[in-house]
C-alpha positions as CSV (number, residue, x, y, z in Angstrom):
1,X,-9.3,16.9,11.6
2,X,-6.2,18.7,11.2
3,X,-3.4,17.2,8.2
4,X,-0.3,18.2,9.0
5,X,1.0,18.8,5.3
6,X,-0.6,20.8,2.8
7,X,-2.0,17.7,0.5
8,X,-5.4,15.9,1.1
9,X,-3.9,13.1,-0.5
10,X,-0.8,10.3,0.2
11,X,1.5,8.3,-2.3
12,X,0.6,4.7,-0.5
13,X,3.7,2.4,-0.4
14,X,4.3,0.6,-4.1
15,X,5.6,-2.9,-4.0
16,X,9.8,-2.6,-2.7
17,X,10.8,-0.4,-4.9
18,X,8.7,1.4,-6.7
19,X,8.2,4.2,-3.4
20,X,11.4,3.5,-1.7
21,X,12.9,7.2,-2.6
22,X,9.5,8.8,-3.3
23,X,10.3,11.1,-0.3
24,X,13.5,12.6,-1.6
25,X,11.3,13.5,-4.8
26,X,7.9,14.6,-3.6
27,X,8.7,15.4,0.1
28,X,9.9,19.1,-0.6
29,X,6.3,20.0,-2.4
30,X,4.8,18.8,0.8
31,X,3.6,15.5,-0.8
32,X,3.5,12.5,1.8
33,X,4.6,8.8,1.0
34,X,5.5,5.4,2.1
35,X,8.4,3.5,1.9
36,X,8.7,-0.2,2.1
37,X,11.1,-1.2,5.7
38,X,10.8,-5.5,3.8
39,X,14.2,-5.4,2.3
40,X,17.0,-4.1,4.1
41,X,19.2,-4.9,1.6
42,X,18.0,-2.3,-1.0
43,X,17.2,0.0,1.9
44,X,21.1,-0.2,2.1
45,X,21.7,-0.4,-1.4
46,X,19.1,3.0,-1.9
47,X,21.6,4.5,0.8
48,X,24.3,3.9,-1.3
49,X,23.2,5.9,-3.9
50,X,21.4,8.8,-3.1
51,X,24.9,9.4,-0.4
52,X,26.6,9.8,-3.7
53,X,24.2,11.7,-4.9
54,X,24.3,14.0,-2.8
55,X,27.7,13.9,-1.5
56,X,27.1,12.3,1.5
57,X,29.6,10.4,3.9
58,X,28.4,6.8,3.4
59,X,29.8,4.0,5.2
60,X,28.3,0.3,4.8
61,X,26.6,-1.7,7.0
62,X,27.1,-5.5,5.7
63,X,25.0,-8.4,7.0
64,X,28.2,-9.1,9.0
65,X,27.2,-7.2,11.9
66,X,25.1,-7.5,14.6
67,X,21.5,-5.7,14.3
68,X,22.7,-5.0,10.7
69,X,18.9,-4.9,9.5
70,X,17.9,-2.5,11.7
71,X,20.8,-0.4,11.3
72,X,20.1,-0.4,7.8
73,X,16.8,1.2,8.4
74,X,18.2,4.0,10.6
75,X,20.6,4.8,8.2
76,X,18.8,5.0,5.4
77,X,15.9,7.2,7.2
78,X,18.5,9.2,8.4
79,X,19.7,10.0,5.1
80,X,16.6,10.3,3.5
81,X,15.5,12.9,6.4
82,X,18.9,14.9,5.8
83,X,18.0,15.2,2.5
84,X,14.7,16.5,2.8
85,X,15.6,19.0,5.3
86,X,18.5,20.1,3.0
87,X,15.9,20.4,0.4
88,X,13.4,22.1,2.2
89,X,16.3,24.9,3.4
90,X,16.7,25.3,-0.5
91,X,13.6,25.9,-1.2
92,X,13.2,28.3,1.4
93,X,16.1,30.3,-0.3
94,X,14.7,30.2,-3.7
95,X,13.0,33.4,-5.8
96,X,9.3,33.0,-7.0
97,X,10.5,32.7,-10.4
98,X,7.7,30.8,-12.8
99,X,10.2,27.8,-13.2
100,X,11.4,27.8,-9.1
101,X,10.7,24.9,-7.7
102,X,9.3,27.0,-4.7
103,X,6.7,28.5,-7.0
104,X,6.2,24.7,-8.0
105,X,5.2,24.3,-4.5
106,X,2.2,26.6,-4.3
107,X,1.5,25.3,-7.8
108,X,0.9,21.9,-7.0
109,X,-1.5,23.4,-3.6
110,X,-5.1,22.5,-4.1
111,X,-7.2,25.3,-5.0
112,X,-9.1,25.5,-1.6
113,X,-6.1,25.7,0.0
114,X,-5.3,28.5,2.7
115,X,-1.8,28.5,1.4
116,X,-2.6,28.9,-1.8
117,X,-5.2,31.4,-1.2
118,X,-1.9,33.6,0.2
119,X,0.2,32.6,-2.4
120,X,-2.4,34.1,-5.3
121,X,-2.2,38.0,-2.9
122,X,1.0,37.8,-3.0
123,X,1.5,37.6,-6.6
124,X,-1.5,40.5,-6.9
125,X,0.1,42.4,-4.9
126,X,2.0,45.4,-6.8
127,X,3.3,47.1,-3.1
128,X,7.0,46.0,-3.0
129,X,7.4,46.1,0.7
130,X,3.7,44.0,1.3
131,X,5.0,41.4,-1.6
132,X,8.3,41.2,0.0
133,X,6.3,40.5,3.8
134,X,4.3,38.1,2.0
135,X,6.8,35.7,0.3
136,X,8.8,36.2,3.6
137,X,5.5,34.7,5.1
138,X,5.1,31.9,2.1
139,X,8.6,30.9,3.0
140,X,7.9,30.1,6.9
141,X,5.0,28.1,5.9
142,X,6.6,25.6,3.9
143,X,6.1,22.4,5.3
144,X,7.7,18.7,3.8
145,X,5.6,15.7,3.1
146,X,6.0,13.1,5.8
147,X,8.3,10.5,5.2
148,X,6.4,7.3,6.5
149,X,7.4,3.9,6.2
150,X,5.6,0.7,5.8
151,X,6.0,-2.8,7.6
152,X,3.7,-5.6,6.6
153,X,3.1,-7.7,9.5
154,X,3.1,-11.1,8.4
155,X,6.4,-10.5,6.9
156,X,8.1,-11.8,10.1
157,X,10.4,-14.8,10.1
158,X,12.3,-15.5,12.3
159,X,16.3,-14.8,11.9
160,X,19.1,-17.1,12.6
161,X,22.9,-17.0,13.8
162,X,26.1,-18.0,11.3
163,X,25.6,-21.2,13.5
164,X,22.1,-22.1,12.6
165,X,20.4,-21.0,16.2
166,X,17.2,-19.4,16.1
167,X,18.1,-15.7,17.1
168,X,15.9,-14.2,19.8
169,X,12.5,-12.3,18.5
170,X,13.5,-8.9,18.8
171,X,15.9,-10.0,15.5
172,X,12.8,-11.0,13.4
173,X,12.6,-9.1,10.5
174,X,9.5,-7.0,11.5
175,X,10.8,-5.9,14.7
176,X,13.9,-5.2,13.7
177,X,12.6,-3.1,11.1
178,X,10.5,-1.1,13.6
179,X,13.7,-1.0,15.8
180,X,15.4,0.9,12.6
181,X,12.5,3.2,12.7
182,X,12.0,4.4,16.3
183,X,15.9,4.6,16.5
184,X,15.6,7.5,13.5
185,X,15.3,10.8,12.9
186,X,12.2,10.9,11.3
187,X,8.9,12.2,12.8
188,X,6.6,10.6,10.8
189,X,4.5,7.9,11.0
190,X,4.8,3.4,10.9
191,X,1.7,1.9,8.2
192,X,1.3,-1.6,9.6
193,X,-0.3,-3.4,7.1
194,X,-1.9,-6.9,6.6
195,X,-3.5,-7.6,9.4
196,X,-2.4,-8.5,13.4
197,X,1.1,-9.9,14.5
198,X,0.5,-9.4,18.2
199,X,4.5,-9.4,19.1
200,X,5.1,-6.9,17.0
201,X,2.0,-4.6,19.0
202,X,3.7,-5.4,21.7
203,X,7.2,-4.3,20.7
204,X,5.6,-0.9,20.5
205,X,5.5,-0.3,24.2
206,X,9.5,-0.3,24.5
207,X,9.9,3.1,22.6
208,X,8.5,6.1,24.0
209,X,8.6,8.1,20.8
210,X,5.6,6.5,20.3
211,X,3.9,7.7,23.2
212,X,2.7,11.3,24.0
213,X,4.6,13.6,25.2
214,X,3.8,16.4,28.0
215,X,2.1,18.6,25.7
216,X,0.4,15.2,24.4
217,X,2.5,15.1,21.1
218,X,4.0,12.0,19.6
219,X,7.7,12.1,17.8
220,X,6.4,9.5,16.2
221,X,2.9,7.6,15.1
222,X,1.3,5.0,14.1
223,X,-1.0,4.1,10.9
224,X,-3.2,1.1,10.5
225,X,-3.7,-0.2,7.3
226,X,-7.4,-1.7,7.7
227,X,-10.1,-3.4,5.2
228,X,-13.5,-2.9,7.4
229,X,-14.1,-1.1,10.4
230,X,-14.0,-4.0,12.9
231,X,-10.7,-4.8,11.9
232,X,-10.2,-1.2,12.8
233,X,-12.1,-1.3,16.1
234,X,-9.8,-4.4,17.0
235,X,-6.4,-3.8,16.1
236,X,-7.4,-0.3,17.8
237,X,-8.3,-1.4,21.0
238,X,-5.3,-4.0,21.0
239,X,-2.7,-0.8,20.5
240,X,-4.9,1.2,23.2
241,X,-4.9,-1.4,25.6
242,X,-0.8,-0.8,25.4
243,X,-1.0,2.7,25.8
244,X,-0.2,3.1,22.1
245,X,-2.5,5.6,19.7
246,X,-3.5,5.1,16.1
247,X,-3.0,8.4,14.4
248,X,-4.8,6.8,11.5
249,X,-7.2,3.8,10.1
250,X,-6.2,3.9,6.5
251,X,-9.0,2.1,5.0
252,X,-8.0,0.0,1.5
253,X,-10.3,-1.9,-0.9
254,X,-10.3,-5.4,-0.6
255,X,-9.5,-6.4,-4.3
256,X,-9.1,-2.4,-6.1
257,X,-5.6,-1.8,-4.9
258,X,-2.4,-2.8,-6.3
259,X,-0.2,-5.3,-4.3
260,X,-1.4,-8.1,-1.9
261,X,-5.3,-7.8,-2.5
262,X,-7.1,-9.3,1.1
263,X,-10.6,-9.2,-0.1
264,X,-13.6,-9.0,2.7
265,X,-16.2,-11.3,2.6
266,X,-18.4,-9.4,0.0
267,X,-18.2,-6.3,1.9
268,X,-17.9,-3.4,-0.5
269,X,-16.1,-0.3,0.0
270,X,-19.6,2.2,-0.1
271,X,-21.1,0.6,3.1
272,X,-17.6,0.2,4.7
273,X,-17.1,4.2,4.4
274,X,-20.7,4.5,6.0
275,X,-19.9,2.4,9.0
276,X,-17.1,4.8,9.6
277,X,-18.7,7.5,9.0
278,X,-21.7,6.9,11.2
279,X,-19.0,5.5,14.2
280,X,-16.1,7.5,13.9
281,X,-17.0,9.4,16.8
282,X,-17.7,6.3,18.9
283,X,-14.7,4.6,17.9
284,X,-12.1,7.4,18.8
285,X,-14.6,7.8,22.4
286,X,-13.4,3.7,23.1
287,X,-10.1,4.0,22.4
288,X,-9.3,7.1,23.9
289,X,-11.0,5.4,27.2
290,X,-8.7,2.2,26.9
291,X,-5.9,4.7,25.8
292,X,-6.2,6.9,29.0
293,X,-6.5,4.1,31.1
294,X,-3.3,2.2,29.3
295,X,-1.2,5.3,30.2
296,X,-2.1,5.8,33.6
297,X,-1.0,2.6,34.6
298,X,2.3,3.1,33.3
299,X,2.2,6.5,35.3
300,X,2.5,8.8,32.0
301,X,0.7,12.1,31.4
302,X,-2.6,11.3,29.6
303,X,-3.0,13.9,27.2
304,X,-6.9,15.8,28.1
305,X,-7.7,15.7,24.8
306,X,-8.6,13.1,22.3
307,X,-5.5,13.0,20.1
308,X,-5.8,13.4,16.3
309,X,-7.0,10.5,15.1
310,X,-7.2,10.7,10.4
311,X,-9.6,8.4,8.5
312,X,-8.2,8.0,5.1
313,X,-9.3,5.9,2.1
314,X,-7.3,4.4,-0.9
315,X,-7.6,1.5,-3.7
316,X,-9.0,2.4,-7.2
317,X,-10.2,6.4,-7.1
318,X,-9.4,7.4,-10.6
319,X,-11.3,10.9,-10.4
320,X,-11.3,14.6,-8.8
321,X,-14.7,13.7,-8.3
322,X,-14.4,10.3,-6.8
323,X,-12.1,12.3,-4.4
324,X,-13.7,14.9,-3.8
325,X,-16.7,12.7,-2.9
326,X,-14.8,10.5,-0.5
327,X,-14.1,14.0,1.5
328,X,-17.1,15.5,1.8
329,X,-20.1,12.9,2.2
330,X,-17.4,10.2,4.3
331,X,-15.3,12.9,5.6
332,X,-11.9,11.3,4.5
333,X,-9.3,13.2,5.7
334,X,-7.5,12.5,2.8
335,X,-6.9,10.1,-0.1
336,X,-4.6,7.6,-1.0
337,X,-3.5,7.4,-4.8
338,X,-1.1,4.6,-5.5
339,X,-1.2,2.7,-9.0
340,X,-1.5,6.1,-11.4
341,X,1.8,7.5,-9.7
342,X,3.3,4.8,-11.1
343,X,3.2,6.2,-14.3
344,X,5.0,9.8,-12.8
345,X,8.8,9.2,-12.8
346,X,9.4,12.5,-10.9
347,X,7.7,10.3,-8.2
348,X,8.1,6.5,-8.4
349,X,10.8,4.6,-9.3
350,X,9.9,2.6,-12.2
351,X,12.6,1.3,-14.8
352,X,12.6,2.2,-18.5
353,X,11.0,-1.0,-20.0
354,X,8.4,-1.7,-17.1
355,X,7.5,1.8,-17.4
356,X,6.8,1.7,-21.3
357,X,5.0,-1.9,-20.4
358,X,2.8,0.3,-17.6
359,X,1.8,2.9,-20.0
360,X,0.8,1.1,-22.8
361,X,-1.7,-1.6,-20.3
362,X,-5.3,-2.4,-21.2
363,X,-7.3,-3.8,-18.6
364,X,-6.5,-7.8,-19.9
365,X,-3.1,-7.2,-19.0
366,X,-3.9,-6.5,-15.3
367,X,-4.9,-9.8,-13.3
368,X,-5.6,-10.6,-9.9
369,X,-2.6,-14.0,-9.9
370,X,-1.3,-16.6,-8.5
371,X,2.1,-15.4,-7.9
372,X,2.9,-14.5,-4.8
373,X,4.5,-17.6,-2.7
374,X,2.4,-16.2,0.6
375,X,-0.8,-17.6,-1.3
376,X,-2.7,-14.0,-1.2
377,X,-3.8,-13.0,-4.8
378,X,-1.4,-10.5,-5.9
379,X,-2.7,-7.7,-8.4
380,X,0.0,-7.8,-11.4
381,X,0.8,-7.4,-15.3
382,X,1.1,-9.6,-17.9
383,X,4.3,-10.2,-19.7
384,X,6.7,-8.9,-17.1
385,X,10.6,-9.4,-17.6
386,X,10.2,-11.5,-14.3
387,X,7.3,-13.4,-15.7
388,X,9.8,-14.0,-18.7
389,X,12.3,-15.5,-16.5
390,X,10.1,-17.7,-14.8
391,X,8.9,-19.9,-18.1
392,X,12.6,-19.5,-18.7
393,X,13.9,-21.3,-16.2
394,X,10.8,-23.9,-16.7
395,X,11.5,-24.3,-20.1
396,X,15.5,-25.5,-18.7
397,X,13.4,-27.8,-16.3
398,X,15.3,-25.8,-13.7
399,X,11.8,-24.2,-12.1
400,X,12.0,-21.5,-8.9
401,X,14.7,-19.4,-8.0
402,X,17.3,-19.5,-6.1
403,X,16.1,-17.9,-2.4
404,X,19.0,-15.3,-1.3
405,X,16.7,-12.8,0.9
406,X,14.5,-15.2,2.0
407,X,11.8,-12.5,3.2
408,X,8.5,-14.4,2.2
409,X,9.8,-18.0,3.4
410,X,6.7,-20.1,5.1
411,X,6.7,-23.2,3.8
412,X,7.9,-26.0,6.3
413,X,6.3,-28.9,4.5
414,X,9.6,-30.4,3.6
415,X,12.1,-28.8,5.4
416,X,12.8,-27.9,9.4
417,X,13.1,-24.4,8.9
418,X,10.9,-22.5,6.9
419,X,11.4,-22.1,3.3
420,X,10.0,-20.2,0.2
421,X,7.3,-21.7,-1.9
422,X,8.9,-19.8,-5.1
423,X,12.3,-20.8,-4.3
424,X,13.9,-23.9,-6.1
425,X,14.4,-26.2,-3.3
426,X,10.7,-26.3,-3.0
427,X,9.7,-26.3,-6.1
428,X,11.8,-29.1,-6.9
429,X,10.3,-31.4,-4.1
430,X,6.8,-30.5,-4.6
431,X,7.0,-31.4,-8.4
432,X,8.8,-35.0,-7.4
433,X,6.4,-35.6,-4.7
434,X,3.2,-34.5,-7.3
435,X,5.2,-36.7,-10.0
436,X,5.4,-39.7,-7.5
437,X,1.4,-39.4,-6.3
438,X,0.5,-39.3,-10.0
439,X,2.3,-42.5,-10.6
440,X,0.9,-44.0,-7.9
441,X,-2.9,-42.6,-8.8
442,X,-3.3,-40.9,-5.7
443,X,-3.8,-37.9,-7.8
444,X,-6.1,-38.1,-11.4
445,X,-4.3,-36.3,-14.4
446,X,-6.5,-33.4,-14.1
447,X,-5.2,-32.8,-10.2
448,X,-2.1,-33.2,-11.4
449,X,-1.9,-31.0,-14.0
450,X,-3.8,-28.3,-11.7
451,X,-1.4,-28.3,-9.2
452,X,1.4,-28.7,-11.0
453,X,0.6,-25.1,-12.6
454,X,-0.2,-23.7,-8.9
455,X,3.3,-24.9,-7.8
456,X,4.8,-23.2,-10.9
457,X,3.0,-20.1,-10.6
458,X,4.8,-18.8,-8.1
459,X,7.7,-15.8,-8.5
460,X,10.2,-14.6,-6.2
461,X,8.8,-11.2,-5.3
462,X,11.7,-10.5,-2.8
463,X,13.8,-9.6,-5.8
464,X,10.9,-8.7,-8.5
465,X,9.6,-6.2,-6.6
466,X,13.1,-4.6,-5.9
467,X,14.9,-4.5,-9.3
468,X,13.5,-1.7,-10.6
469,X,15.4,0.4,-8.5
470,X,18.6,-1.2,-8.6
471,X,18.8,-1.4,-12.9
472,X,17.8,2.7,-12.2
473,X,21.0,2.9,-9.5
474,X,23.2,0.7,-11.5
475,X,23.4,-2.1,-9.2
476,X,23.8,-5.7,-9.3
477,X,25.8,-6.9,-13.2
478,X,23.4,-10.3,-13.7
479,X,21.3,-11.4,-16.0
480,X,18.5,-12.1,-12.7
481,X,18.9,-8.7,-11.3
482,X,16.9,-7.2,-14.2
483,X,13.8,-9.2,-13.7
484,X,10.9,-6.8,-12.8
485,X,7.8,-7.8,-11.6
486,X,5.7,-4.9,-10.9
487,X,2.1,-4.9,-9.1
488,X,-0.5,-2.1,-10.0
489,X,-4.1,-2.3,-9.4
490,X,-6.8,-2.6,-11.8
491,X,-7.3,0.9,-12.2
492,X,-3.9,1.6,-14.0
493,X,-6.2,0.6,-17.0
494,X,-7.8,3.6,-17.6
495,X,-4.4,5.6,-17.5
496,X,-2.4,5.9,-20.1
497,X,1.2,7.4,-21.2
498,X,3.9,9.2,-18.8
499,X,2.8,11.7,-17.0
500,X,4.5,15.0,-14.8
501,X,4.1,15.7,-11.3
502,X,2.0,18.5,-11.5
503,X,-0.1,16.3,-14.2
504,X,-1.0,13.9,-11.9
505,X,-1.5,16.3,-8.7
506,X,-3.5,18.6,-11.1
507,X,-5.6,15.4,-11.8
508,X,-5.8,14.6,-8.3
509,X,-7.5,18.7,-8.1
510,X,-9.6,18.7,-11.0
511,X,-7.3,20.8,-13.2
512,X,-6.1,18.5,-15.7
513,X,-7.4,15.4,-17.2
514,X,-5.3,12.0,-17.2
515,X,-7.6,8.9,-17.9
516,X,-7.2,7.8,-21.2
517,X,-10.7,6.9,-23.7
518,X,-11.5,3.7,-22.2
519,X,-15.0,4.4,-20.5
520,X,-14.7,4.2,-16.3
521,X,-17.5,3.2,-14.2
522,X,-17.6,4.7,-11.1
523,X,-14.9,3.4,-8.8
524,X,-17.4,1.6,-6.8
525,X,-18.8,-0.4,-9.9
526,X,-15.5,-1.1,-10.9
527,X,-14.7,-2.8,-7.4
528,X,-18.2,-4.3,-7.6
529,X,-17.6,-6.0,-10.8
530,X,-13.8,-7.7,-9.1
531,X,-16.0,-8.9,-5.9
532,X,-18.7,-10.6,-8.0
533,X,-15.7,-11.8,-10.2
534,X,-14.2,-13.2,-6.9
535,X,-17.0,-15.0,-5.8
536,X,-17.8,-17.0,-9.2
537,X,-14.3,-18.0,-9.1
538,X,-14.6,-19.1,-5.3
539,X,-18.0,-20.8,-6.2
540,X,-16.2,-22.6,-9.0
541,X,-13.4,-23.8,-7.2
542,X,-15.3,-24.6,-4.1
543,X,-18.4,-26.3,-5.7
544,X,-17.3,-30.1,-6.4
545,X,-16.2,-30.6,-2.8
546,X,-18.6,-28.0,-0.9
547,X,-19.1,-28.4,2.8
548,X,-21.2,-26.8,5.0
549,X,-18.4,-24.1,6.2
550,X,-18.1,-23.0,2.5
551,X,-21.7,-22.8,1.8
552,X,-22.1,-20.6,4.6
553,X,-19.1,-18.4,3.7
554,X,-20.4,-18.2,0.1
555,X,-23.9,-17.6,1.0
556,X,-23.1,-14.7,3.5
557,X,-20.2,-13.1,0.2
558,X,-23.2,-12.8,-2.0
559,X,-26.0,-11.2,0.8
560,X,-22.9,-8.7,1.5
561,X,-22.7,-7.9,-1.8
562,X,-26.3,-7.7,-2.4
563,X,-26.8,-5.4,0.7
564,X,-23.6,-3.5,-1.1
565,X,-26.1,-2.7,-4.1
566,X,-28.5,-1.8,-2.1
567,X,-26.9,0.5,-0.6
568,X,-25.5,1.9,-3.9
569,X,-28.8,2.4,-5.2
570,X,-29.7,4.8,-1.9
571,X,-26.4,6.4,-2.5
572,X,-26.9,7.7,-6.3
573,X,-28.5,10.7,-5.6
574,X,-26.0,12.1,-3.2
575,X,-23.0,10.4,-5.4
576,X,-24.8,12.5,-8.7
577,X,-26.2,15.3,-7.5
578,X,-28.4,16.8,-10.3
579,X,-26.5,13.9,-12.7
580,X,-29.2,12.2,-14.0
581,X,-28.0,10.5,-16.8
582,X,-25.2,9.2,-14.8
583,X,-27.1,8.0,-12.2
584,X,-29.4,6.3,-15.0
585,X,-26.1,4.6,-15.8
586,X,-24.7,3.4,-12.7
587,X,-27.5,2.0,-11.7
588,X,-28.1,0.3,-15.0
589,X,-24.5,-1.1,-14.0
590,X,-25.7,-2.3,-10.3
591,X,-28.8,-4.1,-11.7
592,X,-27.0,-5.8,-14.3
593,X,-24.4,-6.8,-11.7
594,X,-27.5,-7.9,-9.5
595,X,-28.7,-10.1,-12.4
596,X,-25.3,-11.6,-12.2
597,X,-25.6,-12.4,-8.8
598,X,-29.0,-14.2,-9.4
599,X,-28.1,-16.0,-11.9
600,X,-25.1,-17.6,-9.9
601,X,-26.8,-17.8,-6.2
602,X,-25.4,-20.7,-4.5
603,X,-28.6,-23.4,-4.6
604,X,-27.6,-26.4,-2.0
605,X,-30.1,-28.6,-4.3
606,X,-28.3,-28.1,-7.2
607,X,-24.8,-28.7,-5.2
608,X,-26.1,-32.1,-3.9
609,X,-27.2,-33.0,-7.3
C-alpha cells in the first residue's frame, strides 16, 4: 500500500492535550498526528493562542451560540490547516543550508526512502545547473504530515438547552465533533476509537466528503482504531454497509498503550498481527463487496478499484527493530509511536514539571489505575500534580471535583441526568449511602473500606488531561487549572531524559539510540508479562464469588494466552534471525511466563473448596 506522507510511522493521539498542536510542530517534516476533537473548550482555547501566534484574525466562539462545539472544531482545524500550508510555503522558499529546516526535512527521511535517496544526489552533485534542477525537484515533493483527529466513541452524552431539554442527537458531543470536522478544511483523516456507537456510523452517511469521489478519491477518511481483527471485520462491514470506507484498521495493544487500556480476552498482539496478515486480502475483498453494493444504491460512482485500505500497529514498540519487524513479516504499513514522544517537546505538549516527572519514571511509577470515572483501567504515573490535588481535597473531607465540562458524565444512579463518577456531587452521595449501609451491616468493614477507596479513586480527566497545555498557553489564573494528570504507557519506562525531534525519529530509523540501561524484553514479552498480570488480578477479584460466566471467561483468558506462547515460540526464529542468544532469551522469558500460568490455572475444585 501506498502512504501518502513520507513517514512509516504516526504520533497517535496523547490524552487532550498532550497532541492537540502536534500538527503545527511536526506537520511541515511530513510527520502525521492526531488530535483529540473531546474538549471543545481547549480546542477553542488552542485557537486562541496559536492566532496570536501567528498573527491570525481570531474571533471567539463562546458556549453562547448555537452549534458552538462544532464550530469550535472547524475553527480550530481551519487554523491549524492555515498554518501548515503557511508553513509548508516556507519551507518550500528556504536554502539547503545545514541548519534550514528544509534540509531538516530530508534529515528526518528514513534511509530507504525515495526522497531521501534524491536528496543525498543532490548534495553529490557538483554541476550547478543539475543541483539547482534537483532542489527545484526536492522542493515540489514536499509533502505535510496529515492532520487527523480523534473522536472516542463512547464519549457521547447527550447535550441540553439553557432550559434543561434534552437537545436533539445531532448536538451530542461526538456528532457534533465530527460535524466540526467534515465542515473543515482539512483532508485528512477521523480515528474513531473505543469501540462501536452505531449513531455516530450513521452520521457518516450525511457528508459526502467522506464518500469517493468520480476519480474514486475521498476529501476525507476514516480510521478505525481496533484491538483484534473481528472487531475490525465488524465495525468494517457496519461502515461498508453505509457506503462508507475504512482507509485504515489501526491495530492497538490491549494493555501496552498509554491512555484507556481495553484489554482482549488474553489475545496477544503476535497472533493478532498473524490473523491480519493471513486475512488482509479477504477482509478488504468483503468490504469492498458490501462497499460497492452500499454505493450503488445510493446511485454514486463505485470506484473499480479496491480503495486503499492501511493496516497499522501501535502500543509499546520501543525498537528500530521491533519496527522494522512489524513491516516486513506483518506488512504494517506503518507504525504508531505514542508514549516516547512524550518526552520530545518539539512535538508534544507537555508542561515543565510533568515533563521532568516523565523523564525521570521507572517502571513502579507507571500503573494500570483506577482513575478514570468511565471504569476502564487507565495507564498513568504516580505522583502527579492532579494526583496531589485529589488526597488534597480528601484530606479537607471535600472529595471529587467540581464537574464544569462534564465530558465523561455516566453515572445516573443518583441523579436524572447523567452525572460524573469523579465529580463531587457523586462522590458525596456514594460515600453517605456506603457510610449508611455500613451502619446498617449491609456491608462488612472490609467491603466498606474497598469501596470506599474505588469511589475515591477516581480523577477528573476532563481537566487533567487538558492542563498541560493551558499552564504552557498561559491560560486559566487557579490554583485547579495546574493539575496535570498525564497517561503514558508502560513503555515510557525504558526512556529516559528529553529528547529532540530528529532524536526520536533517528530512533524510530535505527540511527540513534534512546532507551535508557534498564534491560527491555521484547515488546511482545513485555505485553505478555501485563496480560498474565491482568488475569491474576481478575482471578483474584473474581475468585470468592465465581460463577460459571467468570470461570468460563477466565478459563478461555488463559488458553488465549497459552496459544499466545505458542505461537511466540514458532515465531523466534523469524523474530531473531541468526540471534541465537536472544532467542535463548526470550524464550527463557515465555516459559517462565508459562510456569506462571500453571501455577495460577483456574481449578473449579479448588474454587468450590
Amino acid at each position: 500500500m501506498q502512504l501518502t506522507t513520507p513517514h512509516n510511522f504516526h504520533l497517535p493521539v496523547m490524552g487532550l492535550a498532550f497532541s492537540i498542536d502536534s500538527p503545527i510542530k511536526v506537520a511541515r517534516f511530513g510527520i502525521s498526528s492526531v488530535a483529540s476533537l473531546s474538549d471543545d473548550a481547549l480546542l477553542e482555547h488552542t485557537r486562541s493562542h496559536y492566532a496570536q501566534v501567528y498573527n491570525r484574525p481570531y474571533e471567539p466562539i463562546t458556549d453562547k451560540q448555537e452549534d458552538y462545539r462544532a464550530k469550535r472544531t472547524t475553527a480550530f482545524l481551519n487554523l491549524v490547516d492555515e498554518i501548515v500550508k503557511t508553513q509548508m510555503e516556507e519551507l518550500r522558499m528556504q536554502e539547503f543550508t545545514p541548519e534550514s529546516e528544509i534540509t531538516k526535512y530530508f534529515n528526518l527521511l528514513p534511509d530507504n526512502s525515495p526522497l531521501r535517496a534524491r536528496y543525498n544526489q543532490m548534495l553529490e552533485t557538483s554541476d550547478t545547473e543539475h543541483k539547482n534542477l534537483l532542489q527545484t525537484e526536492l522542493r515540489n515533493a514536499l509533502v505535510p504530515g496529515r492532520i487527523d483527529v480523534n473522536i472516542m466513541t463512547k464519549l457521547d452524552r447527550t447535550n441540553y438547552s439553557k432550559s434543561g431539554e434534552a437537545l436533539p442527537q445531532e448536538f451530542s458531543d461526538a456528532l457534533a465533533a465530527l460535524r466540526g470536522f467534515a465542515n473543515s478544511t482539512v483532508n485528512s483523516s477521523v480515528v474513531f476509537s473505543a469501540g462501536m456507537n452505531m449513531r455516530l456510523f450513521a452520521y457518516l452517511e450525511q457528508f459526502p466528503c467522506f464518500l469517493p469521489d468520480a476519480k474514486g478519491h475521498f476529501e476525507k477518511t476514516v480510521i478505525i482504531k481496533v484491538s483484534d481483527y473481528r472487531s475490525a471485520l465488524v465495525q468494517g462491514k457496519i461502515l461498508a454497509k453505509k457506503g462508507i470506507w475504512v482507509s485504515e484498521f489501526r491495530i492497538e495493544s490491549g494493555l501496552n498503550c498509554g491512555g484507556h487500556a481495553f484489554a482482549t480476552d488474553g489475545y496477544l498482539i503476535g497472533p493478532i498481527l498473524e490473523e491480519f496478515k493471513q486475512n488482509r486480502q479477504a477482509l478488504q475483498s468483503e468490504l469492498y463487496s458490501l462497499f460497492s453494493s452500499a454505493l450503488a444504491s445510493k446511485g454514486i460512482h463505485v470506484p473499480g478499484e479496491i480503495p486503499t485500505q492501511l493496516i497499522t500497529m501501535q502500543g509499546g514498540i520501543g525498537t528500530a527493530a521491533e519496527h522494522d519487524f512489524l513491516q516486513e513479516y506483518y506488512g504494517m504499513d506503518a507504525t504508531g509511536w505514542g508514549t516516547p514522544f512524550l518526552l520530545v517537546p518539539e512535538a508534544t505538549t507537555v508542561d515543565e514539571p510533568t515533563l521532568k516527572q516523565l523523564s525521570d519514571a521507572k517502571a513502579e511509577d507507571l500503573y494500570l489505575s483506577p482513575i478514570s470515572p468511565l471504569g476502564v483501567p487507565f495507564n498513568a504515573l504516580r505522583g502527579t500534580s492532579s494526583e496531589e490535588l485529589k488526597q488534597m481535597r480528601i484530606d479537607k473531607d471535600k472529595p471529587g471535583s467540581p464537574c464544569v465540562k462534564k465530558h465523561l458524565v455516566s453515572n445516573t444512579e443518583f441523579t436524572e441526568e447523567a452525572i460524573c463518577t469523579a465529580s463531587r456531587k457523586y462522590q458525596r452521595r456514594k460515600l453517605e449511602q456506603l457510610d449508611e449501609q455500613l451502619n446498617t451491616q449491609v456491608l462488612t468493614p472490609e467491603l466498606y473500606k474497598a469501596q470506599k477507596e474505588s469511589v475515591l479513586a477516581k480523577e477528573c480527566l476532563c481537566e487533567g488531561l487538558a492542563n498541560s497545555a493551558l499552564q504552557i498557553f498561559n491560560i486559566g489564573k487557579k490554583a485547579a487549572t495546574k493539575a496535570v494528570t498525564i497517561c503514558p504507557g508502560p513503555n515510557l519506562a525504558f526512556f529516559s531524559g528529553v529528547f529532540k525531534l530528529h532524536e526520536m525519529v533517528d530512533h524510530i530509523y535505527g540511527r540513534f539510540n534512546a532507551l535508557n540501561q534498564t534491560y527491555r524484553p521484547h515488546m511482545f514479552i513485555n505485553e505478555l508479562k501485563m496480560y498474565v498480570d491482568y488475569w491474576k488480578n481478575k482471578k483474584t477479584e473474581q475468585f470468592e464469588t465465581l460463577t460459571d460466566k467468570q470461570e468460563k471467561y477466565l478459563n478461555n483468558f488463559w488458553q488465549n494466552m497459552q496459544d499466545g506462547i505458542t505461537y511466540y515460540k514458532q515465531l523466534l526464529p523469524e523474530l531473531f534471525r541468526n540471534q541465537l542468544e536472544r532467542q535463548v532469551l526470550m524464550l527463557d522469558e515465555l516459559l517462565e511466563a508459562e510456569d506462571v500460568l500453571l501455577q495460577a490455572q483456574l481449578r473449579r475444585a479448588e474454587a468450590v473448596a
